[in-house]
C-alpha positions as CSV (number, residue, x, y, z in Angstrom):
1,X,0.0,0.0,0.0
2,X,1.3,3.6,-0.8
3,X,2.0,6.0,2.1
4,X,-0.8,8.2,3.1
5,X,-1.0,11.9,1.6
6,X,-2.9,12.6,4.1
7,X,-1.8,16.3,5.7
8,X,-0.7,15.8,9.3
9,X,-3.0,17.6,11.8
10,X,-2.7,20.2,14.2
11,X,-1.9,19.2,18.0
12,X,-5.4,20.3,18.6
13,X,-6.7,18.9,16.0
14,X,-7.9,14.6,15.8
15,X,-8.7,12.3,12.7
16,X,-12.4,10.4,13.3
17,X,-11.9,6.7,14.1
18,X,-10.8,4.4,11.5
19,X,-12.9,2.8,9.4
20,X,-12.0,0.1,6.3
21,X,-14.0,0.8,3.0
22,X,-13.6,-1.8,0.5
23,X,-12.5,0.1,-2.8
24,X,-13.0,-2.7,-6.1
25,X,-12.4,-5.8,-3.3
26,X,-9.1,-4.0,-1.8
27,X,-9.4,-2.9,1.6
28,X,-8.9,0.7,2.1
29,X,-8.3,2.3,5.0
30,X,-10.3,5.9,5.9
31,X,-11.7,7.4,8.8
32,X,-15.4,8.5,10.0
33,X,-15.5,12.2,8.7
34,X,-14.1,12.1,5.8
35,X,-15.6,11.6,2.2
36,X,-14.6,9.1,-0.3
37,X,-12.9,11.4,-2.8
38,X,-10.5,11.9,0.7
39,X,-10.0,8.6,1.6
40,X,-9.3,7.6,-2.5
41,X,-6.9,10.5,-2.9
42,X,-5.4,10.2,0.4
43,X,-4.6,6.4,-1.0
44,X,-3.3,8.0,-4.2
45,X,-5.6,6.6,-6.3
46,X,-6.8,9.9,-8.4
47,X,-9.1,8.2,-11.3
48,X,-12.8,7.8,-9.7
49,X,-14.2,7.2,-13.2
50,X,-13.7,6.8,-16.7
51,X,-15.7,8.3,-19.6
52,X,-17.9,6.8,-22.5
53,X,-14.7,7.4,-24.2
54,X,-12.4,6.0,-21.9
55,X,-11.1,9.6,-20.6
56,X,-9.5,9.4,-16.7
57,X,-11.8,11.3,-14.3
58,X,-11.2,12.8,-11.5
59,X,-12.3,15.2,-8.2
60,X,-12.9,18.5,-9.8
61,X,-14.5,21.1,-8.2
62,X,-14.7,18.9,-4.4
63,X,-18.0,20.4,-3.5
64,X,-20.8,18.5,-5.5
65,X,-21.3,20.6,-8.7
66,X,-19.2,19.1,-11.3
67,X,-20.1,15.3,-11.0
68,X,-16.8,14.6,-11.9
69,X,-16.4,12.6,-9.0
70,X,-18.7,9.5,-9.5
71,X,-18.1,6.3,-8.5
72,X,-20.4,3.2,-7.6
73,X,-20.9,2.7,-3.5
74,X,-22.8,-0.5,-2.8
75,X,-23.8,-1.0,-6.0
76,X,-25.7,2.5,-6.5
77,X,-24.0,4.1,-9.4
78,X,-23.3,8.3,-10.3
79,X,-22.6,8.5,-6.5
80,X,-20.7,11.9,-6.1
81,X,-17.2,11.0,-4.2
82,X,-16.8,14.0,-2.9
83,X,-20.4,14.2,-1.1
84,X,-20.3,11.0,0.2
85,X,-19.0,10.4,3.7
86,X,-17.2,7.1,4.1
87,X,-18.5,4.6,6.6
88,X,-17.4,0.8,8.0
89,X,-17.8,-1.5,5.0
90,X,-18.6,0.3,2.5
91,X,-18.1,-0.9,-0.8
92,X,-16.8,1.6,-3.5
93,X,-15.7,0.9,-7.2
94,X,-14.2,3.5,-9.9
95,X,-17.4,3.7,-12.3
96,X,-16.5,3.2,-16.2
97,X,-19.0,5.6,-18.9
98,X,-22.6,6.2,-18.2
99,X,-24.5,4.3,-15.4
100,X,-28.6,4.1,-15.9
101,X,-30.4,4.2,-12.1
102,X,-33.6,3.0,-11.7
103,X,-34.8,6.6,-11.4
104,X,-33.8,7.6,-14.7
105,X,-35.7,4.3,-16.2
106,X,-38.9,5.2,-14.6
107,X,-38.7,3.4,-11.2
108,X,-38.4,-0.2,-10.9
């Protein structure tokens, strides 16, 4: 596993407790507080996503707008990484083109 890029912290300053997400069957390790575009870049991997064209994607903008960012978290694809806190168990995977959710087909 790479070294963390996470930034070292203030004395007064504490990371929530540790958590393991699950990113494409590889244990990751993140903690409570932090989102999964943190926890993914903090583990150095940079691509969340690829494009119908095969184009690397990546966290853009960090605040929700871009949708740059998506990945697939237990199964529920066009998740936004960077809106999504990370929690025990979670499962993410890097999401390749265009994803179709049930709400766009109507319901189901």
């Amino acid at each position: 596993m790479a070294a963390s890029r996470r930034l070292k912290l203030r004395p007064a300053l504490v990371r929530g407790p540790e958590v393991t997400i699950q990113l494409e069957g590889a244990p990751l390790r993140a903690h409570e507080g932090e989102t999964v575009a943190a926890a993914l870049m903090a583990a150095g991997h940079g691509v969340t996503r690829r494009t119908v064209g095969g184009a690397p994607r990546g966290v853009y903008c960090g605040m929700g707008v871009c949708f740059e960012c998506l990945v697939v978290v237990d199964g529920i694809p066009n998740t936004r990484a960077c809106m999504t806190w990370v929690r025990e168990g979670m499962e993410v995977a890097r999401q390749d083109g265009l994803r179709a959710t049930d709400d766009a087909l109507g319901g189901a």
